[in-house]
Each structure stands twice: as structure tokens, then as C-alpha cells.
N, CA, C and O atoms as a GROMACS GRO file, in nm:
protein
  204
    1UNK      N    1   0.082  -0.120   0.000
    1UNK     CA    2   0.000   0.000   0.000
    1UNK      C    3   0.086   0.126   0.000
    1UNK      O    4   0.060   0.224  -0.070
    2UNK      N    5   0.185   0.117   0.078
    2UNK     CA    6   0.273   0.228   0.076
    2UNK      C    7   0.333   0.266  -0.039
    2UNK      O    8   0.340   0.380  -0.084
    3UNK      N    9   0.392   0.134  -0.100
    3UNK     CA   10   0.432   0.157  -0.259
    3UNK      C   11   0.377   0.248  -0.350
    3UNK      O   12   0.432   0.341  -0.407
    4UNK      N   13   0.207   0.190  -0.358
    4UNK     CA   14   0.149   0.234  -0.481
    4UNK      C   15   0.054   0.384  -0.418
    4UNK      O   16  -0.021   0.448  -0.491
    5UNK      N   17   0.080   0.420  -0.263
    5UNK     CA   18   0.054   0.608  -0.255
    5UNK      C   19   0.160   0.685  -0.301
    5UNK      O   20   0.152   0.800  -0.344
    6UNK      N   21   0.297   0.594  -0.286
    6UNK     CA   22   0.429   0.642  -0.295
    6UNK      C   23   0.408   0.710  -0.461
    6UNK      O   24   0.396   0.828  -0.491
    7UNK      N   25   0.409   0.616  -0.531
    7UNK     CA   26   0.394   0.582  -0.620
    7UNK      C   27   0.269   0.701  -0.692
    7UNK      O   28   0.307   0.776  -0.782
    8UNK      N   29   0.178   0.704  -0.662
    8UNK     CA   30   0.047   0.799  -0.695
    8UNK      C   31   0.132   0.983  -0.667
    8UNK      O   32   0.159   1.089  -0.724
    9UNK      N   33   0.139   0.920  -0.559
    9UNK     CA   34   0.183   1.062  -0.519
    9UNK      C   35   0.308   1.166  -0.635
    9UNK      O   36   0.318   1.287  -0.656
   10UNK      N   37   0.376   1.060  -0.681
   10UNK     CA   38   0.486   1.127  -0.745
   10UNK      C   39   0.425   1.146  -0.921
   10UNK      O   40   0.465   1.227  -1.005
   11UNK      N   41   0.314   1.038  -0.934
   11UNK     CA   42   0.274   1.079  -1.045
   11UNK      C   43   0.163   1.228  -1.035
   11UNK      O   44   0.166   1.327  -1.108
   12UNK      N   45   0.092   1.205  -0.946
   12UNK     CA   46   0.071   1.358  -0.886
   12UNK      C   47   0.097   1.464  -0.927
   12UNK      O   48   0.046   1.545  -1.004
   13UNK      N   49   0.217   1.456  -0.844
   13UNK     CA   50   0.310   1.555  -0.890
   13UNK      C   51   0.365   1.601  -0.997
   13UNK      O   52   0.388   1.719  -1.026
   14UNK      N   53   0.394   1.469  -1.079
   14UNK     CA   54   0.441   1.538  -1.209
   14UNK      C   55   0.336   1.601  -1.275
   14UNK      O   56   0.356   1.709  -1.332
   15UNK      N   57   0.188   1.529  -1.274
   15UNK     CA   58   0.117   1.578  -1.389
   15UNK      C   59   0.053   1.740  -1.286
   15UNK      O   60  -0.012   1.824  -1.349
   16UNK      N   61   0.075   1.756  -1.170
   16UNK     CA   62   0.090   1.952  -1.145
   16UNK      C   63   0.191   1.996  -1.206
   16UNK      O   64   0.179   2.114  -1.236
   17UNK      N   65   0.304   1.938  -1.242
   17UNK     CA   66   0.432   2.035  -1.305
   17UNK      C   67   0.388   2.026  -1.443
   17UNK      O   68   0.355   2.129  -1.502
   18UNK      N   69   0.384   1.917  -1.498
   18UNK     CA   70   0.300   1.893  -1.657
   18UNK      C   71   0.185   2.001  -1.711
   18UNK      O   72   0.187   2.075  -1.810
   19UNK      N   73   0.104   1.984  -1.630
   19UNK     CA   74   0.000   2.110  -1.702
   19UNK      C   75   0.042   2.266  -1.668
   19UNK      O   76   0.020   2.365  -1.738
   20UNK      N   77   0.113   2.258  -1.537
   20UNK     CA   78   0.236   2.409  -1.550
   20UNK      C   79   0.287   2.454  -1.614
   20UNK      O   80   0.300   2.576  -1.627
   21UNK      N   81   0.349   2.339  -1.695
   21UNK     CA   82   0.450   2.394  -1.817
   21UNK      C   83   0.396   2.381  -1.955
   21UNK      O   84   0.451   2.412  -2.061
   22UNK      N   85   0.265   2.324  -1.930
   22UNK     CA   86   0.181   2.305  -2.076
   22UNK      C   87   0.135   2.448  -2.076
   22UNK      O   88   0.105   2.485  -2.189
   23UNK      N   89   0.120   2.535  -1.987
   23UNK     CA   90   0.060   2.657  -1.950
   23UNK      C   91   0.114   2.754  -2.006
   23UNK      O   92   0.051   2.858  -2.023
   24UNK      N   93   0.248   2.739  -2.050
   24UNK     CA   94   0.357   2.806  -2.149
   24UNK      C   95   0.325   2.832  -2.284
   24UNK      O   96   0.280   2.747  -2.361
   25UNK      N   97   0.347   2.939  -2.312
   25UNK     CA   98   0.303   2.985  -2.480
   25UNK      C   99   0.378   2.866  -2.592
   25UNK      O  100   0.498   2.839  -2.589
   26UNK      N  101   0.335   2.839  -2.632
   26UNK     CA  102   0.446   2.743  -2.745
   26UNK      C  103   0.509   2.627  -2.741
   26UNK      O  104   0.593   2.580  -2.817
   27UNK      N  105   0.437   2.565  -2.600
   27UNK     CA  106   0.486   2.490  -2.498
   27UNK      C  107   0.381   2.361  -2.563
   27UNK      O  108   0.263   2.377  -2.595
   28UNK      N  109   0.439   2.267  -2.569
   28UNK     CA  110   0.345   2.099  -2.628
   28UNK      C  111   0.461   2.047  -2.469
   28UNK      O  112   0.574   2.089  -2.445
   29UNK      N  113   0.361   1.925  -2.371
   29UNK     CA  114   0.426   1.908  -2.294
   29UNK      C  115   0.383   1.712  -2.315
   29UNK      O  116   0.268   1.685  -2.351
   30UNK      N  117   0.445   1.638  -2.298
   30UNK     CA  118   0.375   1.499  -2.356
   30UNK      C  119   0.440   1.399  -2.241
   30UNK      O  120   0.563   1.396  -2.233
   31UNK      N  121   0.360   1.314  -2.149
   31UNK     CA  122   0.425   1.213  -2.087
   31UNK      C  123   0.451   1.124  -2.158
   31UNK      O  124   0.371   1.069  -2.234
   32UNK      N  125   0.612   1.086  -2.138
   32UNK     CA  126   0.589   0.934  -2.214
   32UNK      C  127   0.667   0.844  -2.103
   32UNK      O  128   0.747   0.881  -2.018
   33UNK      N  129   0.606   0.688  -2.138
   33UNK     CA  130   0.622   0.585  -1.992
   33UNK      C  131   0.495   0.500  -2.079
   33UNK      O  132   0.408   0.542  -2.156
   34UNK      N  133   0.530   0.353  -2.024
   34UNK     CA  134   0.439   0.299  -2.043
   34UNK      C  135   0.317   0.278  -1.982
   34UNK      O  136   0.305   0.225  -1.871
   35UNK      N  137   0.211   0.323  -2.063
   35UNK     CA  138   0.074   0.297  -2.029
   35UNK      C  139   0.017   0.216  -1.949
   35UNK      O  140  -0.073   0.254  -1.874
   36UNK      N  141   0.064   0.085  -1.953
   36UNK     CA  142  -0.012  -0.056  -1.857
   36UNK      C  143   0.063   0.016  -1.687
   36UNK      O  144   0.008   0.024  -1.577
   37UNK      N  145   0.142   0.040  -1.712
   37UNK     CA  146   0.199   0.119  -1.571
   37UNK      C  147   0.148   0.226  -1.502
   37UNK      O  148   0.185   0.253  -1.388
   38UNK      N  149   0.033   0.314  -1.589
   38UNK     CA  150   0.064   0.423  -1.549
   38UNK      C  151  -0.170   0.333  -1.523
   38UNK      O  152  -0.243   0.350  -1.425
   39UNK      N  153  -0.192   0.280  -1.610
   39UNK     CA  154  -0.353   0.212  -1.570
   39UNK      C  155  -0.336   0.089  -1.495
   39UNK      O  156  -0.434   0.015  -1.498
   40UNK      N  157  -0.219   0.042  -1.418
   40UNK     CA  158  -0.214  -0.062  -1.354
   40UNK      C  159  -0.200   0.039  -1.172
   40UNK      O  160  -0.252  -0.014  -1.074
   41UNK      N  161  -0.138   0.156  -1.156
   41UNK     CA  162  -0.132   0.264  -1.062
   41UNK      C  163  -0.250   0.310  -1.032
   41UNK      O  164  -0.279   0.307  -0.912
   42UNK      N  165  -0.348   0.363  -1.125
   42UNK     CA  166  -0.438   0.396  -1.111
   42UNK      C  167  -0.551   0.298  -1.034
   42UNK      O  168  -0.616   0.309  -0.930
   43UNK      N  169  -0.539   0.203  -1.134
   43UNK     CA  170  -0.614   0.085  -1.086
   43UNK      C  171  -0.620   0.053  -0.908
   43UNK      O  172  -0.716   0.046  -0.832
   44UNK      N  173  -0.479   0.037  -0.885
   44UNK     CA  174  -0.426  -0.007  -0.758
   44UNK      C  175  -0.486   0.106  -0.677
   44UNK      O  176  -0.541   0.072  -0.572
   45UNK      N  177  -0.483   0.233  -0.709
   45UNK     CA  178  -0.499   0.367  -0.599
   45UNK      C  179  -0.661   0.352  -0.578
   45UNK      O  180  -0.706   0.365  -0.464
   46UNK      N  181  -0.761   0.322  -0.704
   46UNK     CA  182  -0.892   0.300  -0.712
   46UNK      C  183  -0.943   0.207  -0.556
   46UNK      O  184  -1.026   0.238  -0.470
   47UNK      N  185  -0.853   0.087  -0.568
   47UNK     CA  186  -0.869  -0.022  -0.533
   47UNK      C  187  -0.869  -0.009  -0.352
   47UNK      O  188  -0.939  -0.058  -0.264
   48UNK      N  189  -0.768   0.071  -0.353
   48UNK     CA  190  -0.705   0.116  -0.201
   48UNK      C  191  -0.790   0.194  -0.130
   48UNK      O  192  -0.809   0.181  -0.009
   49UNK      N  193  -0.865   0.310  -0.233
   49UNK     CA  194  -0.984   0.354  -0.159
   49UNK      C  195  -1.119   0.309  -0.088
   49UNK      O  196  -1.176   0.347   0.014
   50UNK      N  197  -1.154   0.187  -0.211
   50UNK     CA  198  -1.273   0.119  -0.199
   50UNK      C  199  -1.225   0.076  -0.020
   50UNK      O  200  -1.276   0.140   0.072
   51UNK      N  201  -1.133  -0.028   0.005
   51UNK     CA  202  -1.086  -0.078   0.056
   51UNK      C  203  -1.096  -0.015   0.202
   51UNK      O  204  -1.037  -0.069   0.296
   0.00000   0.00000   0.00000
């Protein structure tokens, strides 16, 4: 459990710095990482709440 808040938390974070800097004139800002990782996190954080 600690892992995947750890884990949430830092993606969090990036996507507040992400739309920060998308906020920039001229600015295209794009995550890249694989997908099953980033809906397998989600999944897990979903899961943790129910819980």
C-alpha cells in the first residue's frame, strides 16, 4: 500500500508540473512511460480507496 501512494503521489506531482508547463506559450508538454503502468497505478490507488 505504501508503494502504490508512494507511487500515486509522485505521479501527482508530475502531472501539477506537466499542465504548468503546458501553460507556457508554445509549450506541447507529452508524458511518455508505459501505459499498462501508469492504468495498472491507477487501478491499484482505485482499489485502495474502496478498501
Amino acid at each position: 500500500m505504501d508503494d502504490v501512494s508512494a507511487a500515486y503521489d509522485r505521479y501527482a506531482d508530475f502531472e501539477s508540473f506537466r499542465r504548468t508547463v503546458a501553460r507556457t506559450p508554445r509549450t506541447e508538454v507529452y508524458e511518455v512511460g508505459p501505459g499498462d503502468r501508469l492504468d495498472a497505478l491507477l487501478a491499484a490507488r482505485r482499489r485502495a480507496r474502496q478498501a
